[in-house]
Legacy VTK file of the C-alpha trace (Angstrom):
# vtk DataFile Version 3.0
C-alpha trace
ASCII
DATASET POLYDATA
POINTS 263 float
84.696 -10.898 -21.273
81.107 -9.685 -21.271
81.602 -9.660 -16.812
84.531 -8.147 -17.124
83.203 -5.090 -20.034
80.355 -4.806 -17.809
82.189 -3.801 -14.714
84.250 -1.399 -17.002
81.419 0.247 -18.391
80.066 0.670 -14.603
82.875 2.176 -13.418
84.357 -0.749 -11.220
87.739 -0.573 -12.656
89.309 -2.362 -10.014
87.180 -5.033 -10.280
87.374 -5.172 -14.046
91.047 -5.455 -14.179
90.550 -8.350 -12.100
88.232 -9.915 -14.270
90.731 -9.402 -17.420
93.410 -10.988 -15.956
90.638 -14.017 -14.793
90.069 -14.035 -18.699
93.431 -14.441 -19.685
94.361 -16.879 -16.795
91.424 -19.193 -18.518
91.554 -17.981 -22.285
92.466 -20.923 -24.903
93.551 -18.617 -27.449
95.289 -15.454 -28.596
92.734 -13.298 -29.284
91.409 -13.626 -25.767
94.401 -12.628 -24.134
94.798 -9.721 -26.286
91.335 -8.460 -26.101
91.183 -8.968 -21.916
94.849 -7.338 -21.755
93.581 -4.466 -23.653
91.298 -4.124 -21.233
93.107 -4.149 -18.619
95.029 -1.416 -19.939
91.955 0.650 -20.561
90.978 -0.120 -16.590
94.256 1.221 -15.515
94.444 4.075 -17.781
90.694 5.062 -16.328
91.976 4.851 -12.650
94.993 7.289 -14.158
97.279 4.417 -13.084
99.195 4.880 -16.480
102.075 3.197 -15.240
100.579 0.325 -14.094
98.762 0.164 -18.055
102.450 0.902 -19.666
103.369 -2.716 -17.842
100.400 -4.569 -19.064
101.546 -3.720 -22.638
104.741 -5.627 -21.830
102.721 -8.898 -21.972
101.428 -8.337 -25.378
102.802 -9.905 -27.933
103.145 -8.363 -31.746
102.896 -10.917 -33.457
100.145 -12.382 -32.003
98.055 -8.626 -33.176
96.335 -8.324 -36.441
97.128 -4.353 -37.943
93.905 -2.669 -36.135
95.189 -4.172 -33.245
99.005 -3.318 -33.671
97.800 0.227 -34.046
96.436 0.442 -31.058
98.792 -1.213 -28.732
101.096 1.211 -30.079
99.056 4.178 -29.593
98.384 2.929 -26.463
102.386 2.371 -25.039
102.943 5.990 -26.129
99.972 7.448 -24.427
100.847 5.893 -21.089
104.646 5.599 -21.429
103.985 9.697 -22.096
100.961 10.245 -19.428
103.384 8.050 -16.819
106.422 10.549 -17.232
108.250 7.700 -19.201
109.530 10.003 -22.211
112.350 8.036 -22.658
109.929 4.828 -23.217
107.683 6.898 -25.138
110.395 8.040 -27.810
111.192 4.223 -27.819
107.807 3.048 -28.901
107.305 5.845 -31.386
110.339 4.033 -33.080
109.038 1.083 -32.554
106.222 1.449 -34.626
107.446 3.068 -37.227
109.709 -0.665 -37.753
106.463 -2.189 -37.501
104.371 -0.381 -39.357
106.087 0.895 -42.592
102.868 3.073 -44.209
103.435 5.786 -41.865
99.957 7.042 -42.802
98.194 4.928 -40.584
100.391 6.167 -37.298
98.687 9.637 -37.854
96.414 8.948 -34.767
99.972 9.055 -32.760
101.406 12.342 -33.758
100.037 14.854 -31.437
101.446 12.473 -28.366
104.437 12.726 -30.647
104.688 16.423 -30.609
104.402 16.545 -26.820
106.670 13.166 -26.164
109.384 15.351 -28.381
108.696 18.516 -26.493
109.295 16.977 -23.185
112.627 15.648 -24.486
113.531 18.780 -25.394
113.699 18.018 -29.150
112.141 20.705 -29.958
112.916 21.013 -34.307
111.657 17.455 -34.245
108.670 18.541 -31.820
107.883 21.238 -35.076
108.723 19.024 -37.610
105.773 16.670 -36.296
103.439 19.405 -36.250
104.194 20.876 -39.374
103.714 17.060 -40.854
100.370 16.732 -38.729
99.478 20.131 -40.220
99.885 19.034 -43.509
96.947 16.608 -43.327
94.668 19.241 -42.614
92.534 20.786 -45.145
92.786 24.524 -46.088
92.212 26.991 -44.156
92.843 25.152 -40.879
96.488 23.750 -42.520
97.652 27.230 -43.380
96.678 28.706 -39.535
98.206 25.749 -38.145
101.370 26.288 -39.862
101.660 30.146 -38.328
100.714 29.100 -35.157
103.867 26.618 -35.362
106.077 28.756 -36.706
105.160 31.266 -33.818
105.048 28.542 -31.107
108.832 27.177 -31.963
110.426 30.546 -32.843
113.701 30.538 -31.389
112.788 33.942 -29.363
110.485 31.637 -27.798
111.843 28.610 -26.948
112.672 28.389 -22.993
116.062 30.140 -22.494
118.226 27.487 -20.346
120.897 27.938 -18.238
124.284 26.515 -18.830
125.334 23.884 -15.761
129.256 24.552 -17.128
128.542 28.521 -16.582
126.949 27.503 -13.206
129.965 25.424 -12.149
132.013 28.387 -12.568
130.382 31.001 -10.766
129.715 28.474 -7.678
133.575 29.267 -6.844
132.079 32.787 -5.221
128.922 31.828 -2.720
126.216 32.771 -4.201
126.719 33.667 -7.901
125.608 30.172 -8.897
122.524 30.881 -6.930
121.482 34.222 -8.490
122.418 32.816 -12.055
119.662 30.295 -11.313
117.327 33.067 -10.530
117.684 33.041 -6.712
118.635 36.803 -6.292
117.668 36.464 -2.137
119.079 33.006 -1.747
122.491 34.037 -3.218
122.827 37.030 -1.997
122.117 35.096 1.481
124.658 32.728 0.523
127.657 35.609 -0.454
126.957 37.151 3.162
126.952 34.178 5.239
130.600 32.607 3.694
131.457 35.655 4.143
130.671 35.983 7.373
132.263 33.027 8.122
135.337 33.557 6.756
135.806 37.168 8.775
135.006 34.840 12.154
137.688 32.378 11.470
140.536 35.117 10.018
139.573 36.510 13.532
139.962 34.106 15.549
143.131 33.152 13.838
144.484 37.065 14.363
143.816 36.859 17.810
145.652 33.956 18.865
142.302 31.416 18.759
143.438 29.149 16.436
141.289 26.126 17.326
138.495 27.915 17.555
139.215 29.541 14.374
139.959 26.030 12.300
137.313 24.152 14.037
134.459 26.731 13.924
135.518 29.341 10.971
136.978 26.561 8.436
134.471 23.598 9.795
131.448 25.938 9.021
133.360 27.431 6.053
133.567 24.227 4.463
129.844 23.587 5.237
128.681 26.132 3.972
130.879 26.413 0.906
130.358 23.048 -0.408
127.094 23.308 0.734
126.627 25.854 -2.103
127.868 23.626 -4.808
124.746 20.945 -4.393
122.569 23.702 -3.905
122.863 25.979 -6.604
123.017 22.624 -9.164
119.701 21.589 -7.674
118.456 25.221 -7.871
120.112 25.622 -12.197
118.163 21.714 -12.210
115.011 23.149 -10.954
115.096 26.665 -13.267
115.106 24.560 -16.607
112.966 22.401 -16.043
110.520 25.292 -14.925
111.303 26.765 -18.200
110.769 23.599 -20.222
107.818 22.790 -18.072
105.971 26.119 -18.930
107.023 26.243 -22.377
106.028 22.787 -23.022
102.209 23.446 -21.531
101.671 26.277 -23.257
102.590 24.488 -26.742
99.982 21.713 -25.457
97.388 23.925 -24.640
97.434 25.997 -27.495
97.611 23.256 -30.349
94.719 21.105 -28.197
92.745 24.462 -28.342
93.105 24.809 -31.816
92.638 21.151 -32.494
88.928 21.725 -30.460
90.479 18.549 -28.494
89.103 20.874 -25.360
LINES 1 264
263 0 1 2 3 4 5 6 7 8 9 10 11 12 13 14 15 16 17 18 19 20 21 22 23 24 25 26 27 28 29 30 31 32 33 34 35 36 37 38 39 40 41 42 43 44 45 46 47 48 49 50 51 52 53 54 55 56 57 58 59 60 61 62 63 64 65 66 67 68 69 70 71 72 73 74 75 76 77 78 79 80 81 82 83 84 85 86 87 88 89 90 91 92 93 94 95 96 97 98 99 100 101 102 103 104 105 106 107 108 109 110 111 112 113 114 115 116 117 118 119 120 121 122 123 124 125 126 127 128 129 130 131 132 133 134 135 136 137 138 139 140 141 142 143 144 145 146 147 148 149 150 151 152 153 154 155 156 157 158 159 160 161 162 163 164 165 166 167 168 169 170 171 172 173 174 175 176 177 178 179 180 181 182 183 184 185 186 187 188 189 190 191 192 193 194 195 196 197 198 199 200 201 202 203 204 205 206 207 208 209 210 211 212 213 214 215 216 217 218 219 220 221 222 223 224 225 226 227 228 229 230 231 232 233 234 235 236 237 238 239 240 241 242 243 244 245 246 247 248 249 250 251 252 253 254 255 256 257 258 259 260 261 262
């Protein structure tokens, strides 16, 4: 272990993680493995492989941890599963502990990941009701200006407005409605114009006695372009909430780390 540490504390956290896992391949007992899989976590974490550290926690096993240790494998599978984009995972191991470890008192070290696990889930009361709880173990004054700036953080007026995917479905019947409901005023209005377009060639062609050339161009492009609409404005109504969530959700996290003095 002391190799292994040593390369850590250098900065070699390839090497280091390679050393753990040497550890554990040779380790007799329990509290090796743990202790060298920890670190092998903490060498992944510092080469902002999070994903990579989420994994190694798979290997641990609970009942093999003593309560200092159980705390920290779980703060340590939120933290990743969270910094990995794993929210699902993450809300799963915040359950997780809370089976394991009954005194919920001692998972106060995991509630700010908490707040922004919830957030990115879009559980937003739940996001507030974990800050409001964090709050709470503050000491006055700093418990009292937390509180406001959680009320004001998760008013309703400010939680991210998002667009309905039924509504969206709807309006995709006429080119480009979907699109500007998504906040693509040019795109849409490109969209309306160019079906439209379309449709005048093939009526046309039809009128004037072209009738191949009216299906085969006029519907063939029609239907192209049409249909083409449908996957477009979902991925464009996709891509406005989660710009909305995105932005709300970093401005929560910036403003309760500021206040925190975690910056």
């Amino acid at each position: 272990m002391s190799v292994a540490d040593s390369l850590l504390g250098a900065g070699n956290f390839d090497r280091a993680a390679l050393e753990y896992e040497r550890v554990i391949f040779r380790a007799s007992n329990s509290s090796d493995v743990n202790n060298a899989l920890f670190g092998r976590i903490n060498s992944f974490k510092k080469m902002q492989q999070f994903d990579k550290a989420a994994q190694e926690l798979l290997r641990i096993r609970l009942f093999t941890l003593n309560q200092e240790q159980m705390l920290e494998y779980f703060y340590e599978k939120i933290l990743c599963n969270y910094l990995s984009g794993s929210f699902i995972e993450a809300r799963g191991a915040i359950d997780e502990m809370y089976l394991n470890i009954p005194d919920s008192t001692l998972c106060h070290a995991t509630l700010i990941i908490q707040i922004f696990v919830y957030n990115e889930l879009q559980q937003w009361d739940l996001a507030r009701q974990t800050a409001l709880y964090y709050s709470a173990t503050l000491s006055s004054p700093e418990n009292e200006n937390m509180n406001a700036l959680i009320e004001s953080l998760y008013a309703n007026k400010n939680l991210p407005k998002l667009k309905s995917q039924k509504v969206s479905n709807v309006l995709a019947f006429v080119p480009g409605l979907a699109h500007i409901y998504a906040g693509e005023w040019v795109e849409g209005s490109v969209s309306f114009f160019l079906n439209s377009a379309v449709l005048a060639f093939g009526a046309y062609q039809i009128l004037n006695g072209y009738y191949l050339t009216g299906y085969l161009l006029g519907a063939g492009i029609l239907s192209a372009t049409y249909f083409g609409g449908f996957n477009r404005s979902a991925y464009l109504l996709q891509l406005y909430n989660q710009q909305a969530v995105s932005l709300f959700n970093s401005d929560v996290r910036e403003k309760l780390l500021v206040f925190l003095n975690v910056f």
